[in-house]
C-alpha positions as CSV (number, residue, x, y, z in Angstrom):
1,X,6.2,-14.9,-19.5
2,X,2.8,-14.8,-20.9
3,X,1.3,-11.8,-21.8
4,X,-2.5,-12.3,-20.6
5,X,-4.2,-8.6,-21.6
6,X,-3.0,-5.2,-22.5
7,X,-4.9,-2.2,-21.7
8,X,-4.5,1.1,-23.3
9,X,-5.9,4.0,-20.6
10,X,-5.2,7.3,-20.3
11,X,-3.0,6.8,-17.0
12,X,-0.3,4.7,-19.1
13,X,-1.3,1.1,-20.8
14,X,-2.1,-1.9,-18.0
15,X,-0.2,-5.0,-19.0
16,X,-0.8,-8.3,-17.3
17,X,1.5,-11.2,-17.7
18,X,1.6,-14.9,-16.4
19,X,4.3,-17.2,-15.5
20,X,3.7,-20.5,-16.9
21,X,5.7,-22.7,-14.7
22,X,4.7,-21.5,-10.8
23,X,1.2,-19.7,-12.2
24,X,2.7,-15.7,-10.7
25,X,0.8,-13.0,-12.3
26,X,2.3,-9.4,-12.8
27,X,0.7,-6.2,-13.2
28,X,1.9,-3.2,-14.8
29,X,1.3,0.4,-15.6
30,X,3.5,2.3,-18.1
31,X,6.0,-0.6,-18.3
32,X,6.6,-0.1,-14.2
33,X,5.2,-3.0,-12.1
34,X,3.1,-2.4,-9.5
35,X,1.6,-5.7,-8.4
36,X,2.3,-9.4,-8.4
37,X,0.8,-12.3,-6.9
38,X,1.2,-16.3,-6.8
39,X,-1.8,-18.8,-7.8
40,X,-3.3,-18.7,-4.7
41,X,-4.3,-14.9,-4.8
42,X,-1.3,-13.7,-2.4
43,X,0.7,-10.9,-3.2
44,X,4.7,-11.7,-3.7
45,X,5.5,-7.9,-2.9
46,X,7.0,-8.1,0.3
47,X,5.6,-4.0,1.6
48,X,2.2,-5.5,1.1
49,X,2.5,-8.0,3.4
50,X,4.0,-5.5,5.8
51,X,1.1,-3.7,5.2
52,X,-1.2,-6.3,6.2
53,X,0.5,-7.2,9.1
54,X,0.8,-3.8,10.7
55,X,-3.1,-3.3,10.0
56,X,-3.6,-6.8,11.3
57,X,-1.6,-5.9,14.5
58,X,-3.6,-2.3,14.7
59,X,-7.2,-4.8,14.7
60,X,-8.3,-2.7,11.8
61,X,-11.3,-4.2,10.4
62,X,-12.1,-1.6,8.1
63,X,-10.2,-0.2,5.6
64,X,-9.8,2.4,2.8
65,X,-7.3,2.0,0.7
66,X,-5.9,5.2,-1.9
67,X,-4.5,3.8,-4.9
68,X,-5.2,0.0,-6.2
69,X,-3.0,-1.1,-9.2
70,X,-3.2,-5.2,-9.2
71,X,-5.9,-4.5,-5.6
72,X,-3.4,-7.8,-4.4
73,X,-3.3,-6.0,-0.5
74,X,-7.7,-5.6,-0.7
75,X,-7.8,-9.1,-1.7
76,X,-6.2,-10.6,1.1
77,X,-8.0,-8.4,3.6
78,X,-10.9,-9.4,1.9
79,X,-9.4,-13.0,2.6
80,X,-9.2,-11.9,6.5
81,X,-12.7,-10.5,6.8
82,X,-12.0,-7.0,6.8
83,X,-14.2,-4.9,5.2
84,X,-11.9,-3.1,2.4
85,X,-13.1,-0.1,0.1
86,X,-10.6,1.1,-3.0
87,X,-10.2,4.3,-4.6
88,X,-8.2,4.5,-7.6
89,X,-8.2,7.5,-10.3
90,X,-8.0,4.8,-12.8
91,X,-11.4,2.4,-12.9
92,X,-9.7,0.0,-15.5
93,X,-7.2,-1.3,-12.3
94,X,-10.0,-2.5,-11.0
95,X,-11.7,-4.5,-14.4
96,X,-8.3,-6.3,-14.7
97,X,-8.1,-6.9,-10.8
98,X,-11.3,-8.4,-10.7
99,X,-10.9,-10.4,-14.1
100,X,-7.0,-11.6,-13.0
101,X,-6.3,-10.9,-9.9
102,X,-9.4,-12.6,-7.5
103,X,-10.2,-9.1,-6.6
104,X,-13.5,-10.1,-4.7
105,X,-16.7,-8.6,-5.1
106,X,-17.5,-7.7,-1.7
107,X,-14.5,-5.1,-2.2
108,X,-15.7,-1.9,-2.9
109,X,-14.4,-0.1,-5.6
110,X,-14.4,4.0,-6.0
111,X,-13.2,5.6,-9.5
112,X,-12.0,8.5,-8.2
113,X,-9.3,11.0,-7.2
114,X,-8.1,10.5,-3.6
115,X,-8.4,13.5,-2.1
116,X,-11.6,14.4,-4.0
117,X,-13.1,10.8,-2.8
118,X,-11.6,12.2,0.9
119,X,-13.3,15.3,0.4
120,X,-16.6,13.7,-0.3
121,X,-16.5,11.0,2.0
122,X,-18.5,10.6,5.2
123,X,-17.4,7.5,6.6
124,X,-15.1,6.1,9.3
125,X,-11.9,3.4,8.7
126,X,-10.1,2.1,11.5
127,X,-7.1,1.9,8.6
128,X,-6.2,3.8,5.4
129,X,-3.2,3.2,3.4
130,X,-1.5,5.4,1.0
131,X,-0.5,3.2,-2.1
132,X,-0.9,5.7,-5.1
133,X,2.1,6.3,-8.1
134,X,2.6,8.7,-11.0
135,X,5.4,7.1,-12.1
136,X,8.1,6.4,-9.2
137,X,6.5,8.9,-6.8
138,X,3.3,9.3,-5.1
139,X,1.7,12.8,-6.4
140,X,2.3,16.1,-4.9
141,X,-0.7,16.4,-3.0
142,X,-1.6,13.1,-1.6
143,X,1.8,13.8,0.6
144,X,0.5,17.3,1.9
145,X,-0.1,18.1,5.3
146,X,-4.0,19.4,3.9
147,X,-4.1,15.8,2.5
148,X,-3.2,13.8,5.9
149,X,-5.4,16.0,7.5
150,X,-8.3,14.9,5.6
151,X,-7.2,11.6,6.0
152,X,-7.3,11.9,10.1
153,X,-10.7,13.1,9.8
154,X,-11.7,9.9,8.3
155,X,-10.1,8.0,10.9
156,X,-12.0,6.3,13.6
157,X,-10.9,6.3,17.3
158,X,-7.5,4.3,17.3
159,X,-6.9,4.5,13.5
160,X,-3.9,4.1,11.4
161,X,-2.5,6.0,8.9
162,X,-0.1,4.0,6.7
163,X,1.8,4.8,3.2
164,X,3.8,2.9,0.8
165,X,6.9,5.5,-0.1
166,X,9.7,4.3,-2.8
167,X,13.2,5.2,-1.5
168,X,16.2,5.3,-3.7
169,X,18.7,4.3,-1.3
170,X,19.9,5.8,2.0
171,X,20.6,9.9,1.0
172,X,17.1,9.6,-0.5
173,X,14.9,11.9,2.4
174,X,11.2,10.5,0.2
175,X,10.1,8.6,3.4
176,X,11.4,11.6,5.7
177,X,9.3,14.0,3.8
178,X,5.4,12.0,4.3
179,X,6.4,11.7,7.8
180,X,7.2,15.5,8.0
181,X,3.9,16.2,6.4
182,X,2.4,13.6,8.8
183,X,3.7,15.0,12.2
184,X,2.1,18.4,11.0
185,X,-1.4,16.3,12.1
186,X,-0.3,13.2,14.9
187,X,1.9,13.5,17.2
188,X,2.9,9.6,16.9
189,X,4.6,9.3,13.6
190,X,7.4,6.3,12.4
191,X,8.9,4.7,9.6
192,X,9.9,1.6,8.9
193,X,12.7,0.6,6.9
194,X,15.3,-1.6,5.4
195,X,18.6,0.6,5.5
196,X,21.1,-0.1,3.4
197,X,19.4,-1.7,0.3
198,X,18.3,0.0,-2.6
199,X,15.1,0.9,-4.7
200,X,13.2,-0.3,-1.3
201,X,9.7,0.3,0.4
202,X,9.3,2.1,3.3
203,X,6.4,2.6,5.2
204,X,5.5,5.8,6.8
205,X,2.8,5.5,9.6
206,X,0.6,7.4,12.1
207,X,-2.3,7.8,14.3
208,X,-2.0,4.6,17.2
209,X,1.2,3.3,16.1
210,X,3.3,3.6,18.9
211,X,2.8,-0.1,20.1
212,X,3.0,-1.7,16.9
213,X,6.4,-3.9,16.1
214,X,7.7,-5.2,13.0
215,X,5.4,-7.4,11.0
216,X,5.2,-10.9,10.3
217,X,4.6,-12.8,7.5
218,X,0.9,-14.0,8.6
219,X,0.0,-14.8,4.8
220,X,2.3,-17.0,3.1
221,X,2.3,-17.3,-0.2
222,X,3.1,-20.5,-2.2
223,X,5.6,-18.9,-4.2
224,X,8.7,-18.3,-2.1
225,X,7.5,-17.4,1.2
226,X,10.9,-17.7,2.7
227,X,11.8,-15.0,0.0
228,X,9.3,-12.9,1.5
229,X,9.5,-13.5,5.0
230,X,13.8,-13.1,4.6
231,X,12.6,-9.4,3.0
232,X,10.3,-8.7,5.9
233,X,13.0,-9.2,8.5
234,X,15.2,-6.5,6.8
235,X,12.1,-4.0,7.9
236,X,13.2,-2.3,11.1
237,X,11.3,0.9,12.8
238,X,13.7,3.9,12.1
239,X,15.5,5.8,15.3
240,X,12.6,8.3,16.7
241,X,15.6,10.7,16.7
242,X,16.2,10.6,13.1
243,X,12.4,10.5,12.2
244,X,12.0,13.7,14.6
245,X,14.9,15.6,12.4
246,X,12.1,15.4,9.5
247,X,9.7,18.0,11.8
């Protein structure tokens, strides 16, 4: 690997590094990496491409987006003709995603706390997703009930709530807890998950999500898409019994 640039900010130093032989770049805060994508712009994180799909299924055409690291997941909206916004608490993620990561310029980018930004905000998305990290775990507050409820009242008609949550293995209850803080505001709340394999993403989901199914890979990258798309099959919806445990 070839290191590209290293930043030193005041969230943890930004480190961005480049395969030589397939072109992959990888993005990293504080040592922990947070984004990767192959030479064509696409991101090689399996949950983003989940993420995409489930907005893609959901016709979301504009989006807000809470937390941007490597900004891979606005790029390829970008890529679809959505109209994407960004809010990150840390406005050197989006230098380096712009300079290294074909962050496009008709994204909009907001330095800013999430829930401040929310607070402040006036506008409508048909989809907002949840992608924000101190360390392993997204902060206190952006997994309140007071937060989601924010959230809904940016939501248009028909909108979808979606968050990226880190789960440990199968006692860890991280994805149970969003979606307990989620039902407090919709009534139509799921999870989807890969059981059974560890240090996974799950996605926790609400608003008009009852009718969506498990996503496809509609993005391929050149890098080992069958990598990807063999990662996205292990996604299933979780049992609305054992989400419903979580209220």
């Amino acid at each position: 690997m070839i290191q590209i640039e290293e930043i030193q900010t005041e969230f943890g130093a930004i480190a961005v590094t480049r395969n030589p032989s397939t072109g992959t770049m990888i993005y990293k805060v504080g040592g922990r990496q947070q984004g990767m994508m192959d030479r064509s712009g696409t991101s090689l994180a399996y949950y983003i491409h989940a993420l995409f799909g489930l907005l893609t299924q959901a016709g979301a055409r504009s989006i807000l987006m809470i937390g941007g690291a490597g900004c891979t997941l606005g790029s390829m909206l970008a890529r679809a003709g959505c109209r994407t916004a960004i809010v990150d608490v840390n406005p050197a993620s989006f230098v380096v995603a712009r300079r290294h990561f074909g962050l496009p310029d008709s994204v909009i980018c907001h330095a800013a706390e999430g829930e401040q930004f929310l607070r402040g905000e006036t506008g409508a998305y048909d989809g907002i997703v949840l992608d924000a990290f101190h360390g392993d775990d997204i902060p206190p507050h952006l997994q309140s009930s007071q937060f989601f409820g924010l959230v809904r009242e940016r939501l248009a008609p028909g909108g979808v709530m979606l968050a990226n949550v880190l789960v440990a293995n199968d006692s860890d209850e991280s994805a149970g807890r969003v979606a307990n803080s989620m039902k407090h505001v919709w009534t139509d709340v799921r999870v989807l998950d890969a059981a059974g394999i560890s240090d996974r993403n799950a996605i926790v989901m609400a608003g008009q999500v009852s009718q969506l199914r498990e996503p496809d890979l509609l993005m391929p990258p050149v890098t080992n898409p069958h990598v990807i798309a063999r990662e996205l099959g292990r996604l299933k919806f979780r049992d609305r019994k054992a989400t419903d445990r979580f209220v």
